[in-house]
C-alpha positions as CSV (number, residue, x, y, z in Angstrom):
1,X,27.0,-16.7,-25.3
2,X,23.8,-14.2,-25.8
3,X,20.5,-14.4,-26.0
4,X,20.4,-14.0,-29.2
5,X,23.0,-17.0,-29.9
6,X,20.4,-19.3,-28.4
7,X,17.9,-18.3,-31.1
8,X,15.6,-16.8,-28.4
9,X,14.7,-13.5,-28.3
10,X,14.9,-11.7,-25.2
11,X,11.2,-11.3,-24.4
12,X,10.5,-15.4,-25.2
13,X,12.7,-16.3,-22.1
14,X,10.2,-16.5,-19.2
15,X,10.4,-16.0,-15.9
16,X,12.0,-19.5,-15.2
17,X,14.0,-21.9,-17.1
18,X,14.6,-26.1,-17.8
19,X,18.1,-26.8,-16.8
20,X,18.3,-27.3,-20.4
21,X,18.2,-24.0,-21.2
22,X,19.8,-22.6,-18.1
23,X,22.9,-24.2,-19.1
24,X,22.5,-22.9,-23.0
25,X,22.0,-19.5,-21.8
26,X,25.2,-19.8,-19.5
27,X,26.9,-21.8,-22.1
28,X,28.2,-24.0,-19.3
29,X,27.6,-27.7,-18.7
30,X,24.6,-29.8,-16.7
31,X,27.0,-30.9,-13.7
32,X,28.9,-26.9,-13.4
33,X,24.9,-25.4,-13.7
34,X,23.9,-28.0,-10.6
35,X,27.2,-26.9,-8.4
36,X,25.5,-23.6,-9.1
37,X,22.0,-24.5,-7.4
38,X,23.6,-26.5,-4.8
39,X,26.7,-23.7,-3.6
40,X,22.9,-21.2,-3.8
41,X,24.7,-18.9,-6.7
42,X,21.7,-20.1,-8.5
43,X,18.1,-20.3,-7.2
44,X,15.5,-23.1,-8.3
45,X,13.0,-25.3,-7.2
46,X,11.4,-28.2,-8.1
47,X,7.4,-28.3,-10.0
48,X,6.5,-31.9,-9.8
49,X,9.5,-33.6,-10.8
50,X,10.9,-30.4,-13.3
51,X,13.7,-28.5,-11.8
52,X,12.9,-24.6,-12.8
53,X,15.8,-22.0,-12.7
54,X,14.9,-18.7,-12.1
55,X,15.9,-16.4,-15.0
56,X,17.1,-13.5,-12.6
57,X,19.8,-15.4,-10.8
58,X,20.8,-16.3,-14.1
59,X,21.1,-12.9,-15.2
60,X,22.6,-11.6,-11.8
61,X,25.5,-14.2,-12.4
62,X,25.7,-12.6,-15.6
63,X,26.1,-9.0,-14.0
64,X,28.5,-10.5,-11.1
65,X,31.1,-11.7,-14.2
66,X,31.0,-8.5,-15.7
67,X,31.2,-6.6,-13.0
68,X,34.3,-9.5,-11.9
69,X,36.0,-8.7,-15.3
70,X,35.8,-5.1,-15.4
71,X,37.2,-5.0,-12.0
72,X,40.3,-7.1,-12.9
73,X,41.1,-4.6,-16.2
């Protein structure tokens, strides 16, 4: 899934993210986006009772996949 699939643009996606939109922009489920936070793949923390997801561990997953895939080509 891109960024552009989610109908954000690239510069609207701050600098943290809901889980909601975590798991849209990893196109992956709720409960496979916790087992990320909790195995530390992907970092967060809590404001108040929101759970924010911190856009660059997001996009460093991102770059460990590619980087995963190109190496088994």
């Amino acid at each position: 899934m891109s960024i552009q699939s989610t109908g954000l643009a690239a510069d609207e996606i701050g600098l943290v993210v809901s889980p909601k939109r975590a798991c849209a922009l990893l196109d992956c489920s709720r409960p496979t986006l916790y087992g990320m936070i909790n195995s530390g793949e992907l970092r967060s923390y809590k404001d108040g009772s929101s759970r924010k997801i911190l856009t660059s561990s997001i996009m460093q997953r991102i770059e460990r996949k590619l980087a995963e895939a190109q190496a088994t080509t």
